[in-house]
C-alpha positions as CSV (number, residue, x, y, z in Angstrom):
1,X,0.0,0.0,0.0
2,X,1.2,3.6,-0.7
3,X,1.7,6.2,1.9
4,X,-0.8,8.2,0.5
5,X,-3.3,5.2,0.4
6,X,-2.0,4.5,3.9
7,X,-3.0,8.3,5.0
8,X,-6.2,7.9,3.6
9,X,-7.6,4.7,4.9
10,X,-6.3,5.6,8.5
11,X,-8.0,8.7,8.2
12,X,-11.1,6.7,7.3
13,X,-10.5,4.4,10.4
14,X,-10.3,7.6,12.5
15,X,-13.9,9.0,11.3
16,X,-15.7,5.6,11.3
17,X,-14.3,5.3,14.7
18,X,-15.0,8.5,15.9
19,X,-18.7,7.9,14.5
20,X,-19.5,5.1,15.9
21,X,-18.3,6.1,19.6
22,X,-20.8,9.5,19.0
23,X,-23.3,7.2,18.5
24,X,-22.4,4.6,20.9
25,X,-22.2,7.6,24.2
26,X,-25.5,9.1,22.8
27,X,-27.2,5.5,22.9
28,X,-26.0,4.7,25.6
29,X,-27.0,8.0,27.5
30,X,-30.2,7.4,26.2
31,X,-30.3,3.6,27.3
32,X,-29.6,4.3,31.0
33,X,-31.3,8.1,31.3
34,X,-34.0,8.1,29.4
35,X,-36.2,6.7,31.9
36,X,-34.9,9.1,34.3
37,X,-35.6,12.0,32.0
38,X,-39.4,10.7,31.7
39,X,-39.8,10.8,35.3
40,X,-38.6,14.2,35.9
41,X,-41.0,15.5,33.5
42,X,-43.8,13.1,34.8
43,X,-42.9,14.8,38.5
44,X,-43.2,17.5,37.3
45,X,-46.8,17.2,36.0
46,X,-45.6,18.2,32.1
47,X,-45.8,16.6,29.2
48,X,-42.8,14.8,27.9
49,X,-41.2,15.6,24.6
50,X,-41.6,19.0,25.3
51,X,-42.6,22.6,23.5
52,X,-40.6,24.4,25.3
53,X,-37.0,23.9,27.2
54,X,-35.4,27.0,29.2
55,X,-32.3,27.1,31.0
56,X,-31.2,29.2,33.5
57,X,-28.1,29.6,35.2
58,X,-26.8,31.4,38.4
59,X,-23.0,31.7,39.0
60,X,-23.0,33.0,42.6
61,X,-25.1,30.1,43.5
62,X,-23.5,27.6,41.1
63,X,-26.8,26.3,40.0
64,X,-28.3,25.6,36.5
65,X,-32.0,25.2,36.1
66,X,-34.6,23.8,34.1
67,X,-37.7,24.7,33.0
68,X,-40.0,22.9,30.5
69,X,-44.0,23.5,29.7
70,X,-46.2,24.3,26.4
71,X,-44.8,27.0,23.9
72,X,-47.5,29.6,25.2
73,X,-48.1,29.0,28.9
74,X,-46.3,28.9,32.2
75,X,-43.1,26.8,32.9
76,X,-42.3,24.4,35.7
77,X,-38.9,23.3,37.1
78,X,-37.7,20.0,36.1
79,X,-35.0,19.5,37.6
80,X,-31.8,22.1,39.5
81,X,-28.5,20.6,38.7
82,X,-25.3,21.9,40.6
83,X,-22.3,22.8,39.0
84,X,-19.0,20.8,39.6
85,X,-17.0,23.2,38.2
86,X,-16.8,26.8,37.0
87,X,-14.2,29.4,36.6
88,X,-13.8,33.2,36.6
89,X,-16.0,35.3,38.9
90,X,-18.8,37.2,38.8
91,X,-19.0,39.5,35.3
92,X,-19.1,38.6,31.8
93,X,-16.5,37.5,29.2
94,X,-14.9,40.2,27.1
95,X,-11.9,38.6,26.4
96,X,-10.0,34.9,25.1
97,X,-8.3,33.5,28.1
98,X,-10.2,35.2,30.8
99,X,-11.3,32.4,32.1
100,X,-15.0,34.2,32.6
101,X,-18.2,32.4,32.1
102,X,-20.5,35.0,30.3
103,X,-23.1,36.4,31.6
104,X,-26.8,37.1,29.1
105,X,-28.8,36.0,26.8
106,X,-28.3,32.6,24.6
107,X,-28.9,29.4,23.2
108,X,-27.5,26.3,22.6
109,X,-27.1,26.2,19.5
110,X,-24.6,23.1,18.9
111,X,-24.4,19.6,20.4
112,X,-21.0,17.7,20.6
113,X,-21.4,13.5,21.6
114,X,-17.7,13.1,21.0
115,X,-16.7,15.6,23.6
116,X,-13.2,15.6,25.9
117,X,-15.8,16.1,28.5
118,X,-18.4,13.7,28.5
119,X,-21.2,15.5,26.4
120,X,-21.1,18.8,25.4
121,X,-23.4,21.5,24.6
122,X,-22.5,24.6,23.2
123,X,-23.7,28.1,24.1
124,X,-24.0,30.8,21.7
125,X,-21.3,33.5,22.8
126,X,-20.4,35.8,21.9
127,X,-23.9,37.6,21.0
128,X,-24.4,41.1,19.7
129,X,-23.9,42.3,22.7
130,X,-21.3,40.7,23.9
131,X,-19.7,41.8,19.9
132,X,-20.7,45.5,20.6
133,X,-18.6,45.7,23.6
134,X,-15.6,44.2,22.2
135,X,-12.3,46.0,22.3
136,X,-10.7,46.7,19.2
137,X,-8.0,44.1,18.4
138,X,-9.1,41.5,21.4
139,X,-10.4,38.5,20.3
140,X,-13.7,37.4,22.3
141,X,-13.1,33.8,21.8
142,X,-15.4,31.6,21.7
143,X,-16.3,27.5,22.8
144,X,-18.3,28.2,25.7
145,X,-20.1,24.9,26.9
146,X,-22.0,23.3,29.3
147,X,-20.5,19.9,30.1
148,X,-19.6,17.2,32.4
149,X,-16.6,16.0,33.6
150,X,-16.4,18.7,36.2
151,X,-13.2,20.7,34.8
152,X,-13.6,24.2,33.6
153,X,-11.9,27.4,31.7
154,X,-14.5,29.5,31.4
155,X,-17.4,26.7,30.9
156,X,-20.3,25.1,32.6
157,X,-19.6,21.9,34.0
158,X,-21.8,19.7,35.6
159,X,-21.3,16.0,37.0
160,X,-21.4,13.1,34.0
161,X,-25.2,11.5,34.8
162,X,-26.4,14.9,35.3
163,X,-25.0,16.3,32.3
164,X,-26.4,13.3,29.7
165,X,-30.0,13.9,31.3
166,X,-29.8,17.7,30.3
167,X,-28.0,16.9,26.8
168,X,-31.2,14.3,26.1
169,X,-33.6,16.5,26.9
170,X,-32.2,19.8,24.8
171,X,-31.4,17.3,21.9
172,X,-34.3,15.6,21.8
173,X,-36.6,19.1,22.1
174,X,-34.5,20.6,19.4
175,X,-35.7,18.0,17.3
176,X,-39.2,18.1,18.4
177,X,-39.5,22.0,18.4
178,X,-37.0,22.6,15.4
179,X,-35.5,25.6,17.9
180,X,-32.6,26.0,19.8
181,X,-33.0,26.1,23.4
182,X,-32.7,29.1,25.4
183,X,-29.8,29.8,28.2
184,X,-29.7,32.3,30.3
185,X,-26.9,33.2,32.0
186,X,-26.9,35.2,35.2
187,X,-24.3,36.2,37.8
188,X,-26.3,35.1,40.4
189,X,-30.4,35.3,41.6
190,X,-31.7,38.9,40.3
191,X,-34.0,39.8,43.3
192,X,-33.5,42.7,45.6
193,X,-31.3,41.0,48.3
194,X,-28.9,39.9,45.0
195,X,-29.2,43.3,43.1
196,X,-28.3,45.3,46.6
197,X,-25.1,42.8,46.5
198,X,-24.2,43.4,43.0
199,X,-24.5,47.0,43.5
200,X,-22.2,46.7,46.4
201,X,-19.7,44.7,44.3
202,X,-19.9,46.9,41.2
203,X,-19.0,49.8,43.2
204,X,-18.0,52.7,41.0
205,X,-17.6,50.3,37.8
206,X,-20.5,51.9,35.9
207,X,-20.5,49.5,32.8
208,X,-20.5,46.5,34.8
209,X,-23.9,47.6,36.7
210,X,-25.4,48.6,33.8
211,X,-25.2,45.2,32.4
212,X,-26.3,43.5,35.7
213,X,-29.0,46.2,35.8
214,X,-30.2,44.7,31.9
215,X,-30.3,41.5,32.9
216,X,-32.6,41.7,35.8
217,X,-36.4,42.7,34.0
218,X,-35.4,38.9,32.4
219,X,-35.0,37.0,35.8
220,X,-38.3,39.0,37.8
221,X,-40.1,38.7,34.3
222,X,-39.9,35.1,34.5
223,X,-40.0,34.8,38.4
224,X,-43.3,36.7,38.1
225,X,-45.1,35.2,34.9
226,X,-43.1,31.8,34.6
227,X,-42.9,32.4,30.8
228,X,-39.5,33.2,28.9
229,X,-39.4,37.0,28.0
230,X,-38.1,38.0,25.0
231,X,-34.6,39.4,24.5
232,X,-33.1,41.4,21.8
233,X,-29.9,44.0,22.1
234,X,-30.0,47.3,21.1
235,X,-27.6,47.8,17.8
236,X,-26.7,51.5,19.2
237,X,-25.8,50.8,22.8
238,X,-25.5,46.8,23.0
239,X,-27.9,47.1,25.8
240,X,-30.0,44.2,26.4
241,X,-33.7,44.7,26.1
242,X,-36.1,42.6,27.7
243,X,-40.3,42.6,27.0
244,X,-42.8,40.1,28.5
245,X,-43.7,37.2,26.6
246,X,-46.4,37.6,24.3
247,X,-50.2,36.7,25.5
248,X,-51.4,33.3,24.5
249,X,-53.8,34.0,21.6
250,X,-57.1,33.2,22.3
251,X,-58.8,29.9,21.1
252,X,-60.8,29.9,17.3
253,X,-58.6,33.1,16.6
């Protein structure tokens, strides 16, 4: 055989293995959670697939949420998982290598079953905001995840039976909803006792209290309605903007 030929058919051997062990941790994450996944929802008293999957996380408290319910009506916890690990402190990422976990408004918008941690699922920073606030010639970087294995450098982690639970269920409503679920990403619980400690912490750093300040109508929005509210940035000041979720429409109409 020729070295070339050689190159190529160990390459093969590489992807064919590297498919087939996707496949294999997927299956067998489904194999051993799946039943565990229906009986969080059945606890739950909602209806499993899903029309709707929200995660929330808090960094002070080192807790990631989630919520599930139908695509126009109130949410209900599923199911709080602690993290394991998590770097940085409180404050978003605005540079490569900072180690920071963001902080705002996402998705997770890419799934990887071949992960060096366990399962991995990718959140969508940097954002328009997180762009706008850039400083010229830094690079933002990039591969934020939530994971398992319970190592981080600037991502999520979460322990390994934990972590395929929450991949199933954000894969699987993907597919069911054709939509990317929503992560958000908060420095720690929005409500007066956490904003009063923010404030304190912010002290005379204007820019960082302004974002903290934009991220809280999100957190009492939901906390008050149990529906996600939606988020856009403005283009001028990279602001976030929340509004409530839109009324359910009513039946016949």
């Amino acid at each position: 055989m020729s070295p070339s030929l050689f190159r190529i058919v160990s390459l093969l051997g590489v992807l064919v293995a590297t498919g087939a062990q996707a496949k294999d941790r997927v299956a067998t994450a489904r194999q051993v959670r799946m039943k565990d996944v229906t009986a969080l929802f059945a606890a739950a008293k909602t209806p499993w697939p899903t029309e709707q999957l929200y995660v929330r996380a808090f960094k002070h408290e080192r807790e990631l949420e989630v919520w599930a319910g139908p695509k126009d009506g109130p949410l209900v916890k599923v199911r709080t998982y602690p993290f394991c690990a998590a770097s940085g402190e409180l404050g978003p990422k605005r540079r490569q290598g900072d180690l920071q976990v963001p902080e705002g408004f996402y998705t997770i918008d890419l799934f990887n079953p071949v992960s060096s941690y366990h399962l991995s699922m990718r959140v969508s920073y940097p954002n328009a905001a997180d762009k706008h606030h850039k400083t010229p010639g830094v690079s933002l970087g990039g591969d934020i995840y939530v994971h398992g294995d319970c190592v981080s450098i600037g991502c999520i982690a979460i322990e390994d039976g934990p972590i395929e639970e929450l991949y199933l269920m954000a894969l699987d409503t993907r597919a069911h909803t054709k939509k990317d679920p929503i992560i958000h990403i908060f420095p720690r619980r929005l409500d007066a006792a956490g904003m009063t400690a923010l404030e304190d912490q912010a002290g005379t750093d204007a820019k960082l209290l302004a974002l903290w300040r934009s991220l809280a109508p999100a957190y009492t929005g939901f906390e008050e309605s149990r529906r996600v509210p939606r988020t856009s940035v403005d283009a001028k000041t990279g602001e976030y903007r929340v509004t409530p979720a839109p009324k359910p429409r009513a039946a016949g109409r």
